[in-house]
C-alpha angles and dihedrals in degrees: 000000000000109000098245130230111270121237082233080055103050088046096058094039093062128196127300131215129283112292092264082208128089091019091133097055098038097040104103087016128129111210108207114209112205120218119202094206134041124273116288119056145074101291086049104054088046100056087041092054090050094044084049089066116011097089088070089070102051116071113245084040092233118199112263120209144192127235125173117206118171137184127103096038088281102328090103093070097034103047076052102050093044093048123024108016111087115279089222104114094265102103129073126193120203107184139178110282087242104055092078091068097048098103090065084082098071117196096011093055114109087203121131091182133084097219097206087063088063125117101225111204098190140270124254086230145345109261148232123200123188132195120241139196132188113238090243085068083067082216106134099162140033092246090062086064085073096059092034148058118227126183116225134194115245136178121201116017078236107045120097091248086074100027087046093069101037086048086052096049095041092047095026107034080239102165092227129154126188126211101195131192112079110133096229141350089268083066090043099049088051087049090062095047083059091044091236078143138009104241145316126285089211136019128166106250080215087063099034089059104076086050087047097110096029091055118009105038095038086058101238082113130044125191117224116180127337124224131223143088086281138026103263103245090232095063108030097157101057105091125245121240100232082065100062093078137064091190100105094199093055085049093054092051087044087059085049098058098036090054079088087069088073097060090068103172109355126199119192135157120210126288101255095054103124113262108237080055083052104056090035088069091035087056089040097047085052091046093049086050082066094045108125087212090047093056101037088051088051106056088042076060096045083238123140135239113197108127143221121199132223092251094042088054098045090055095048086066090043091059088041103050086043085058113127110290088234088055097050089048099050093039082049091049091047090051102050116117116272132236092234102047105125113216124201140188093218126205096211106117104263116271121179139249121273 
């Protein structure tokens, strides 16, 4: 993959003036950013920080506001974006990283998108994700997962939260069981306080930091692997899950599935939105990476800026969807929804999905 623009970077490049093109058709515009979960986590405050600064950077500075529509685990708003809201430049889509990678499911996807169609606008920065487990479930290493259940949150049926544990335990023997359902990793994360299950499958490490003393250094959590293409540098001692196998073939479908790592938090409008609109938001969503404020509002929050362009992006899912036909299959077949995943219509308030 593209080697990515460093937050050091961004800092010292600054940021440049307003995209002097498109001004007559945004100016007077509102931009709607679409949000697959509900307010509150991680996916939300991303997409909020862009939409907070992006505007500067798009001539006829439009309003740029925020809606949250969750279901699916984020197909909901993405199968809505790509196929009924105007195709006019004027709707973003922020899904979940790993949407973009539903339709490697074949006949199970419920997705109505070709993701490589998609006009990907960028991320805000690659990603890492870690399982987690609460100290009552008596798992202290990953090895453990292969003598013992363990019940994990999940969103979506279709999100990786929920397809994550049941990959691991198809391709690594790992004893997980997912309750889905939650309608975002602030639920889930109040489910295992009330040990309505015993950890998460998958949490952004960007999200799991400012918890990291409360949680994880006080012991009521314990880390067990990270995913992703590369150990994250602030926990290089957490092993990566690509490297808890031998099996070169299984490593090779791992890879697969944790190219979607580097998607981060990914930002696209419909296939169909007019390409000088397109590259407009493209040139404006660089430019805001390099925004001072922007910056200076994301590590207050313990979020990260490393970005991923359009093009970057577009190119990842290139080099995914060309992968070896046997690879895809058998990732496909390890990803398909199990008989014994338990779904709920939970009464917690509604959080929203790290």
């Amino acid at each position: 993959m593209k080697l990515k623009m460093s937050l050091a970077f961004a800092l010292a490049m600054g940021a440049g003036p307003a995209l002097a093109q498109g001004a007559d058709f945004y100016a007077g515009k509102t931009i709607t950013m679409y949000v697959g979960l509900s307010a509150g986590g991680g996916y939300d405050q991303n997409a909020r920080l862009v939409a907070r600064h992006l505007d500067k950077y798009i001539a006829g500075k439009p309003t740029i506001v925020v809606r949250n529509m969750p279901g699916g685990g984020g197909l909901v708003m993405t199968n809505f974006v790509a196929n009924v809201a105007p195709k006019d430049g004027l709707h973003i889509a922020a899904p979940q990283r790993g949407v973009p990678f539903e339709p490697l499911l074949g006949g199970d996807s419920h997705a109505k998108f070709d993701p490589l169609k998609l006009n990907w606008i960028g991320s805000t920065n690659s990603d890492t994700s870690v399982a987690v487990v609460h100290k009552r479930s008596g798992i202290k290493t990953w090895q453990e997962l292969r003598d013992r259940e363990v019940v994990v949150g999940g969103t979506g049926v279709g999100t990786e939260s929920v397809t994550v544990p049941y990959l691991l335990r198809n391709l690594l023997g790992f004893r997980f069981r997912v309750i889905a359902g939650y309608p975002g990793g602030t639920d889930v994360n109040l489910a295992m306080e009330r040990a309505e299950v015993d950890g998460r499958g998958t949490f952004s490490w960007t999200s799991l930091k400012p918890r990291l003393k409360e949680w994880i250094e006080s012991g009521e959590y314990t880390i067990l692997y990270q995913m992703g293409l590369k150990r994250h540098p602030e926990i290089p001692n957490i092993p990566l899950v690509t490297e808890l196998t031998s099996d070169p073939e299984i490593k090779k479908i791992l890879e697969l599935q944790f190219a979607a790592f580097e998607l981060g938090r990914p930002q696209f409008v419909a296939e169909g939105v007019p390409a000088d609109r397109v590259n407009i938001l493209r040139r404006a969503f660089d430019a805001a990476m390099k925004d001072k404020d922007l910056i200076a509002e994301a590590l207050k929050g313990d979020m990260e800026i490393n970005p991923v362009t359009g093009e970057e992006m577009t190119d990842i899912l290139k080099e995914v969807y060309s992968s070896p036909k046997s690879v895809v299959t058998r990732l496909s077949e390890a990803l398909k929804k199990p008989n014994d995943v338990r779904v709920i219509a939970p009464a917690a308030k509604p959080g929203s999905g790290n």
